[in-house]
C-alpha positions in Angstrom: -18.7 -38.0 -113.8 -17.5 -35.2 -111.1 -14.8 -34.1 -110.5 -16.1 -32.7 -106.7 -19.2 -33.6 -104.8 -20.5 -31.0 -102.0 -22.7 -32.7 -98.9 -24.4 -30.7 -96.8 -25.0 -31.6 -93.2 -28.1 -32.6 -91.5 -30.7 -29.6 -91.1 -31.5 -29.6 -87.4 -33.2 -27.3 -85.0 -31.6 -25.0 -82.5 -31.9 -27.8 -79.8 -30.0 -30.2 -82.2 -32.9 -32.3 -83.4 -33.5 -33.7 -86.9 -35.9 -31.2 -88.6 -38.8 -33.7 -89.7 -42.7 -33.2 -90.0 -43.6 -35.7 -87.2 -42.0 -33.2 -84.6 -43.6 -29.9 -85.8 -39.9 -28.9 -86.3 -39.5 -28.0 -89.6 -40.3 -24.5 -90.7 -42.5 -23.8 -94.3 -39.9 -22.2 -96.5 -42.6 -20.1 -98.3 -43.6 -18.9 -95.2 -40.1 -17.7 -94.0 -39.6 -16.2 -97.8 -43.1 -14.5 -97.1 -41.5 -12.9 -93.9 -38.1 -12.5 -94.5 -37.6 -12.4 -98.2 -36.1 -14.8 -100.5 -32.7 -13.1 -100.1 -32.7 -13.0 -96.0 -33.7 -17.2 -96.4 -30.7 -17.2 -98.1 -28.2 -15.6 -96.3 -29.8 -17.7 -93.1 -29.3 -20.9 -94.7 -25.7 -20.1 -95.7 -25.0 -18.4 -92.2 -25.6 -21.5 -90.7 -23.9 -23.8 -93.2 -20.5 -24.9 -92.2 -18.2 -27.0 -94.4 -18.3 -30.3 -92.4 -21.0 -29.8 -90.2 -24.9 -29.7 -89.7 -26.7 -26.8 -90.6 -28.6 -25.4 -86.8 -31.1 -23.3 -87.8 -33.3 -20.5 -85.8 -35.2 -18.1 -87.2 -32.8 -15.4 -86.0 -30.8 -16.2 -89.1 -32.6 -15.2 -92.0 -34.1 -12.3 -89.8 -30.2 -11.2 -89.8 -30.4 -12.0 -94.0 -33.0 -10.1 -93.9 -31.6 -6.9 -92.0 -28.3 -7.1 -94.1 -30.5 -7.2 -97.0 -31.7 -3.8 -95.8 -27.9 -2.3 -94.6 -27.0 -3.2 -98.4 -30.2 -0.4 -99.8 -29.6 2.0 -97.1 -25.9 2.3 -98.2 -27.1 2.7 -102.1 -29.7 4.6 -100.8 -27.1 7.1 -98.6 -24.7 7.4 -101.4 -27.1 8.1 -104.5 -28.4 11.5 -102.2 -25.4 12.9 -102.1 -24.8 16.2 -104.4 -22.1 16.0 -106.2 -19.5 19.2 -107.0 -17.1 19.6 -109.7 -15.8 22.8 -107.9 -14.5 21.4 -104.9 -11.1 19.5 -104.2 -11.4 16.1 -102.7 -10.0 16.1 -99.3 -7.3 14.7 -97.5 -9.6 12.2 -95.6 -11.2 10.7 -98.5 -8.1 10.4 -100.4 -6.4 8.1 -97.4 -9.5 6.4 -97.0 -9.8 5.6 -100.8 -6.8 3.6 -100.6 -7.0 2.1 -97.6 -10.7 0.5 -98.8 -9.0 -0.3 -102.1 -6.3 -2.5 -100.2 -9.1 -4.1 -97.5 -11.4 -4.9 -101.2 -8.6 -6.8 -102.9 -7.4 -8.7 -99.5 -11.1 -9.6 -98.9 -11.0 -10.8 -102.9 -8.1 -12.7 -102.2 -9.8 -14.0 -99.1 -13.2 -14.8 -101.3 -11.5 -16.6 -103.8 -9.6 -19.2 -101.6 -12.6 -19.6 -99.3 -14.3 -20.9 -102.8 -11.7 -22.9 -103.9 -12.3 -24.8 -100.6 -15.8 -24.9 -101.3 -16.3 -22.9 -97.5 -19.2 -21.1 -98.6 -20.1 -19.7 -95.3 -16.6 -19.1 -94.0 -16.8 -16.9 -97.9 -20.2 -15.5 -97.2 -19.1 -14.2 -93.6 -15.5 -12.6 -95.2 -18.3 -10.9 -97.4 -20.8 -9.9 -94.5 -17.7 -8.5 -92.5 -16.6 -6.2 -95.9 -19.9 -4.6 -96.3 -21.2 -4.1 -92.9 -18.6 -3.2 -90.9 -15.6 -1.8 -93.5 -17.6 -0.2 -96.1 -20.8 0.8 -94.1 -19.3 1.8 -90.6 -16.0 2.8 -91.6 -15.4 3.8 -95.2 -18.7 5.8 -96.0 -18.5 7.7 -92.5 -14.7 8.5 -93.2 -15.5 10.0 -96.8 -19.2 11.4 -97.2 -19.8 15.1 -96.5 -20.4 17.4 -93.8 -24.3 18.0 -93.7 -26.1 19.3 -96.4 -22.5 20.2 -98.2 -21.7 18.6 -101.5 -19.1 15.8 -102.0 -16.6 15.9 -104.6 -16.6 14.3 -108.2 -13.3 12.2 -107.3 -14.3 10.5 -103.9 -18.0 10.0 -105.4 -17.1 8.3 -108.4 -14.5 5.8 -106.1 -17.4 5.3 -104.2 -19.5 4.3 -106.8 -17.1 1.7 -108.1 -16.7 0.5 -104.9 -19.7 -0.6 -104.9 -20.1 -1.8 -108.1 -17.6 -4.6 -107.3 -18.9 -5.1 -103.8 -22.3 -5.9 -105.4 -21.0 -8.6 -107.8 -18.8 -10.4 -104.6 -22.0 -10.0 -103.0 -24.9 -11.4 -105.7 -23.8 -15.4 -105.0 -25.0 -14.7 -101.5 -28.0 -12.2 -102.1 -29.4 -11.7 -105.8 -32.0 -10.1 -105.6 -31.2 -6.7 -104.3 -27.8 -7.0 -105.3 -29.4 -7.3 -108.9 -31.5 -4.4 -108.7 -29.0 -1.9 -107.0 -26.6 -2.9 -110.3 -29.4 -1.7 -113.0 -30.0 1.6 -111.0 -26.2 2.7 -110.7 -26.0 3.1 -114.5 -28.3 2.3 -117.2 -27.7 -1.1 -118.4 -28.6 -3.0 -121.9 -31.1 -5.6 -122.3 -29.7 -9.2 -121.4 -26.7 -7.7 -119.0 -27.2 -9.0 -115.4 -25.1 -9.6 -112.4 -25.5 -13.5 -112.9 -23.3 -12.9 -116.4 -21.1 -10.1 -115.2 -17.4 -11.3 -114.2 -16.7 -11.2 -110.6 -13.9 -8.6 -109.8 -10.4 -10.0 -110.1 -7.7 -8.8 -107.3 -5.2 -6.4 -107.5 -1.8 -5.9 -105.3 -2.7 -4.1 -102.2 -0.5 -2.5 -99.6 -1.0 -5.0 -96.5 0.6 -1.9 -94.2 -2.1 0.2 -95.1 -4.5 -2.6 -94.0 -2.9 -3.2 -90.4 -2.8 1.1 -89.9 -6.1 1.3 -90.7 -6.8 -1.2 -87.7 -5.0 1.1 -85.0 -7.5 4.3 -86.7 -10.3 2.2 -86.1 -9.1 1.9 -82.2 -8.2 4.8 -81.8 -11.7 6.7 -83.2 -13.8 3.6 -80.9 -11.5 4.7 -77.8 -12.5 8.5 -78.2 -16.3 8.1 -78.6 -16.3 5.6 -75.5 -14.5 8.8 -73.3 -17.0 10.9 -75.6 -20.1 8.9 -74.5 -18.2 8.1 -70.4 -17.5 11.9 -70.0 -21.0 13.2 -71.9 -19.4 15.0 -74.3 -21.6 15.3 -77.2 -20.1 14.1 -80.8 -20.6 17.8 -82.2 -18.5 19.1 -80.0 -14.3 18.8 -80.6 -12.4 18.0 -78.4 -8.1 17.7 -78.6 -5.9 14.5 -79.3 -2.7 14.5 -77.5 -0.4 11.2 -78.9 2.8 10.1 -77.3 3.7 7.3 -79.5 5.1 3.9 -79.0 7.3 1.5 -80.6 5.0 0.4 -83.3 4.2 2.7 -86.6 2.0 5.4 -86.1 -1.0 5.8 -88.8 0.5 9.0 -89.4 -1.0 8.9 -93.1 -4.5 8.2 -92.2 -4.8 11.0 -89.4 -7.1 13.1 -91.2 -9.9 10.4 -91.2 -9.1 10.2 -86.9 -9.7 13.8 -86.8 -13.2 13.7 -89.1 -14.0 10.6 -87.7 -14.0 11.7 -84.0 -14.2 16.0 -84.5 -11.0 16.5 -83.3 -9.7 19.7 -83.3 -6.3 19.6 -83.0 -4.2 16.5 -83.0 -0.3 16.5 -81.5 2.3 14.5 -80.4 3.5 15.2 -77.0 6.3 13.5 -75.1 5.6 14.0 -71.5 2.3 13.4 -69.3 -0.8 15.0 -69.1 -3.1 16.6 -66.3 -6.9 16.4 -66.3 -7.2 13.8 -69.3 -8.7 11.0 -70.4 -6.4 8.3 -71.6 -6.1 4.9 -72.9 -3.6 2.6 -75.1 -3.7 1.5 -78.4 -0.8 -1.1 -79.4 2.0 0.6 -77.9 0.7 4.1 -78.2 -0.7 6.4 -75.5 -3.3 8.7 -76.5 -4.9 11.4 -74.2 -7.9 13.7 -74.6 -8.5 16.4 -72.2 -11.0 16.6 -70.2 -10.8 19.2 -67.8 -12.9 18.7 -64.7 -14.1 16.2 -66.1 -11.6 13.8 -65.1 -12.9 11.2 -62.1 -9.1 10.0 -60.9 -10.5 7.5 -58.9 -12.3 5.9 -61.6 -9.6 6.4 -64.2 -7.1 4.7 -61.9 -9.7 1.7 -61.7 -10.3 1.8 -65.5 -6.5 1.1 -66.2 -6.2 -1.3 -63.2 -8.8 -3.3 -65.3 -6.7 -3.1 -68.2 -3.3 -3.4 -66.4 -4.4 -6.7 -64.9 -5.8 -7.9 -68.5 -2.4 -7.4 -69.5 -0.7 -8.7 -67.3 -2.8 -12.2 -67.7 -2.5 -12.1 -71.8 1.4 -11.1 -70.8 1.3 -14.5 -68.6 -0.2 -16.6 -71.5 2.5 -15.7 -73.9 5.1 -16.4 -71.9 3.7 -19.5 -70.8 3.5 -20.5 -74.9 6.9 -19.0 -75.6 8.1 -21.5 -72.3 7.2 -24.6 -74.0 10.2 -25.9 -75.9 7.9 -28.2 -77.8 6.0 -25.1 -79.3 9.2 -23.3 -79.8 11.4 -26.0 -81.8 8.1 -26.9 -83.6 5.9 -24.0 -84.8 6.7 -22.0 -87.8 9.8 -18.9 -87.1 7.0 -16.6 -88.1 4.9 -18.0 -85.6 7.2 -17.9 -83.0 8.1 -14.3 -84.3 4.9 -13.2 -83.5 4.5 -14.3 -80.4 8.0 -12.6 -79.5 6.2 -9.7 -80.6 3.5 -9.9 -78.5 5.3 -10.6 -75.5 7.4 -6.9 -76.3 4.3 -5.0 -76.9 2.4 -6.4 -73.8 5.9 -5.7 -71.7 5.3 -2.0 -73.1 1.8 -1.7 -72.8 1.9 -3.0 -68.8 5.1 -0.7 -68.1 3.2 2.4 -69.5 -0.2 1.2 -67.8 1.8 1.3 -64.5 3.2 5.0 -65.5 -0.3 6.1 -65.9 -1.3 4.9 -62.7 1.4 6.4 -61.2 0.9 9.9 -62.3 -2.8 9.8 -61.2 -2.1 9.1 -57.8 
């Protein structure tokens, strides 16, 4: 009569024991709902559902439903207070980030779909968890909403909106509830329409360049506030970005959400060293923000020891791959491809490490 049958695993404790009333293991699910919401129970459940395995539960996971449950309003919540302008021109950041979300959106689609065509529901459910919190939250609505108390434009807004519109309907298997409710405020609705009956968001083509860019942007801005936050230099004030580029692409296209991203105010490309800065790597890239006095050499030397010997080892680890002839004649040439690629970039990265070093002393 089926065409496909779904087991779950056994539902044990987080010391691996059979959940069962005669060892006080088992928690009331009305209880939990009570505490953490029908939608956090949820998300718990499927958090800790692997396809193949037993479920280990704790009550950590539906308190982490519960708190993406309340990342999911604060987003609505942040981007319905925004005032809107038909007078102003969208700006170079938003435009860049628009399309960079559009691509990440229809890879994580693509993602979505084959995770449920393997019936990995929580392999889905984390592809999901990863899109909202940490691309559309952290990085796309900090790279596109508006300086304080100014207005943002009619363009980016309305992107925005449809966004997530179609983030709320990948989301709604996984958490109904507000995901339902957040839908009927963004526009009025008739009677009878509901997530549950609304058609999931098909994908599109997507520029996967855009996607692997993006990625060096997000380094690069997590590199700055970490010499912000080492060097107490507060986020309000700018400081410069000095770039001498590598041998892999530069995000060239997304600078403008770097410089809003992490107040920079200037950003250049150099070709030669620089005095009195703070530096660091990203792929094959060397980026430097001066510092003035600032600059500890002693500890920056011992900061890019740290890294040059990390290098060095992940260098040593490739190679040691790349030296087994089994792994070589066997694995896929794109495989093997990447590897080779590795191996250049860390070669790069350890020679310019070593430069840097150099020049301190």
């Amino acid at each position: 009569p089926f065409r496909d049958v779904y087991f779950t695993g056994m539902v044990r404790d987080e010391k691996g024991r059979k959940m069962s009333k005669s060892l006080g293991n088992s928690p009331d699910p009305l209880e939990l709902i009570e505490k953490y919401g029908a939608d956090g129970v949820r998300v718990g459940m499927m958090l800790c559902s692997p396809a193949g395995g037993d479920l280990l539960y704790n009550d950590s996971l539906p308190e982490q439903g519960q708190k993406f449950g309340n990342k999911i309003w604060n987003a609505f919540r942040l981007v319905t207070t925004w005032e809107i302008s038909n007078e102003i021109e969208q700006p170079e950041n938003a435009k860049t980030a628009i399309k960079w979300f559009d691509a990440r959106l229809n890879q994580a689609i693509k993602e979505i779909d084959e995770q449920y065509d393997k019936y990995r529901l929580s392999s889905a459910l984390m592809e999901v968890y990863k899109l909202f919190w940490d691309d559309f939250a952290s990085w796309y609505l900090e790279s596109v909403k508006p300086d304080y108390q100014k207005p943002i434009d009619k363009n980016t807004y309305e992107a925005t909106i449809e966004f997530l519109e179609k983030l709320l309907k990948v989301l709604h298997p996984f958490i109904p509830f507000i995901t339902e409710e957040i839908w009927h405020y963004l526009e009025e609705r008739n009677d009878g329409d509901s997530l549950m009956i609304d058609p999931m968001p098909d994908m599109s083509d997507y520029n996967k360049d855009d996607i692997a860019l993006f990625e060096q942007v997000k380094e690069v801005v997590s590199n700055i506030r970490t010499v912000r936050k080492d060097k107490n230099i507060a986020m309000k004030d700018q400081v410069e970005l000095l770039v001498k580029t590598g041998d892999d692409p530069w995000p060239e296209k997304f600078e403008s959400v770097i410089i809003k991203m992490a107040n920079i105010s200037t950003l250049n490309k150099i070709n030669d060293k620089v005095d009195n800065a703070a530096s660091f790597m990203v792929r094959t890239h060397e980026l430097f923000v001066p510092v003035g006095d600032l600059i500890d050499k002693d500890e920056e030397i011992e900061k890019l020891q740290k890294e040059l010997e990390y290098t060095q080892g992940f260098l040593k680890s490739v190679m040691k791959k790349l030296g087994n002839e089994r792994f070589v004649n066997n694995a896929p040439a794109q495989v093997v491809e990447a590897e080779n690629k590795k191996k250049t970039d860390a070669e790069t990265k350890i020679a310019a490490l070593k430069k840097q070093i150099e020049n301190l002393k």
